[in-house]
Steps between C-alpha positions, in 0.01 A plus 500: 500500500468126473626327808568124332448348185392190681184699655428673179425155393338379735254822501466459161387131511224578720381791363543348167277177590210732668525666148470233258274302717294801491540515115378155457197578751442782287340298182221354703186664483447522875690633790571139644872483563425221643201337716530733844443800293189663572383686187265816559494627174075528483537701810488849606822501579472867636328323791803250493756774551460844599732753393683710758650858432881462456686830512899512447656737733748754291836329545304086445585353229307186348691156472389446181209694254307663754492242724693415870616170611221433803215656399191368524255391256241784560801781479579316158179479354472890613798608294453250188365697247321200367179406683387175357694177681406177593629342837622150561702315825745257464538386838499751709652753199259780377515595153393804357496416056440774231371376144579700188594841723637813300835425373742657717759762356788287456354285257296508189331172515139496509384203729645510845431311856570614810508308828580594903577280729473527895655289761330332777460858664359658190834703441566541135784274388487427187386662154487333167446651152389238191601678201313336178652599149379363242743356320858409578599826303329711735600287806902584415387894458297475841811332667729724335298809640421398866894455484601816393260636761642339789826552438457852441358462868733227671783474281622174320358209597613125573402302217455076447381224262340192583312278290171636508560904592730790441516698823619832584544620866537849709512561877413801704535530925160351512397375171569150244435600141459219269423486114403188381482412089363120491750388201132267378223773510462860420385622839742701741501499824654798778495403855564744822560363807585582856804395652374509850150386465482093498407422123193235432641132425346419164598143516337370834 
């Protein structure tokens, strides 16, 4: 249940921003978000991060995949099936991002990014799939989809229209859902995040 329409949007606008700047970010042929970013990619990054066994107990249930609000970087690279990643900071944020993984089951497009993001105490807070149709055909069938799925999951979800982005929202006890379909480009974007682990600002 929504508690107000007034922090709806406000969630929304912040998730919303984090996921369009993020978009933008995601044309450049680097991992530089911006100048603090640290970009490791022509590491080993199995040296970077080093994954720790993660076992649910038989009544745990993940907050969103097969993932938990909190964990930490090694539990996540541990459970990602996909093993190639590049790191990056900015600030003090960790990122954990996934090039051209496996499509996941909800979708049938064939180019997809993935991204984790940890807060100051490496506790997972944030996770960020970069869905890239390729044409604006395939972008209304990918939306369409990752819709259906979640609402088959979460129920109906709050919808808005600005001038840029059709969004499409659905809350959990622990979880912000957020589809994104930039109104100027083919890619989609789907954004989890925690609602008690302090999000990265983007625009400092």
């Amino acid at each position: 249940m929504f508690k107000s329409h007034k922090k709806i949007t406000f969630v929304l606008s912040i998730i919303v921003s984090i996921s369009l700047f993020v978009i933008g970010c995601s044309y450049k042929p680097k991992l530089d978000i911006n100048k603090n970013i640290k970009d490791t990619s022509n590491q080993d990054t199995s040296e970077i991060i080093k994954e720790i066994p993660y076992f649910y107990e038989e009544n745990e249930i993940p907050d969103f995949d097969n993932f938990k609000w909190g964990m930490n970087p090694g539990q996540v690279a541990y459970l990602q099936p996909e093993k190639n990643y590049t790191t990056g900071y900015s600030k003090s944020y960790l990122s954990m991002k996934y090039n051209n993984i496996n499509p996941p089951s909800w979708t049938t497009v064939k180019s997809v990014d993935l991204q984790y993001t940890f807060n100051e105490n490496k506790q997972l807070a944030f996770a960020f799939y970069y869905l890239k149709p390729t044409n604006e055909d395939d972008s209304i069938t990918c939306s369409n989809d990752i819709i259906d799925y979640l609402t088959l999951l979460y129920g109906e979800a709050v919808s808005g229209l600005n001038e840029s982005a059709q969004m499409y929202m659905w809350q959990t006890e622990t979880t912000d859902i957020v589809l994104v379909k930039d109104m100027n480009r083919a890619p989609v974007a789907l954004t989890y995040a925690s609602k008690h682990i302090k999000l990265p600002n983007w625009r400092k």
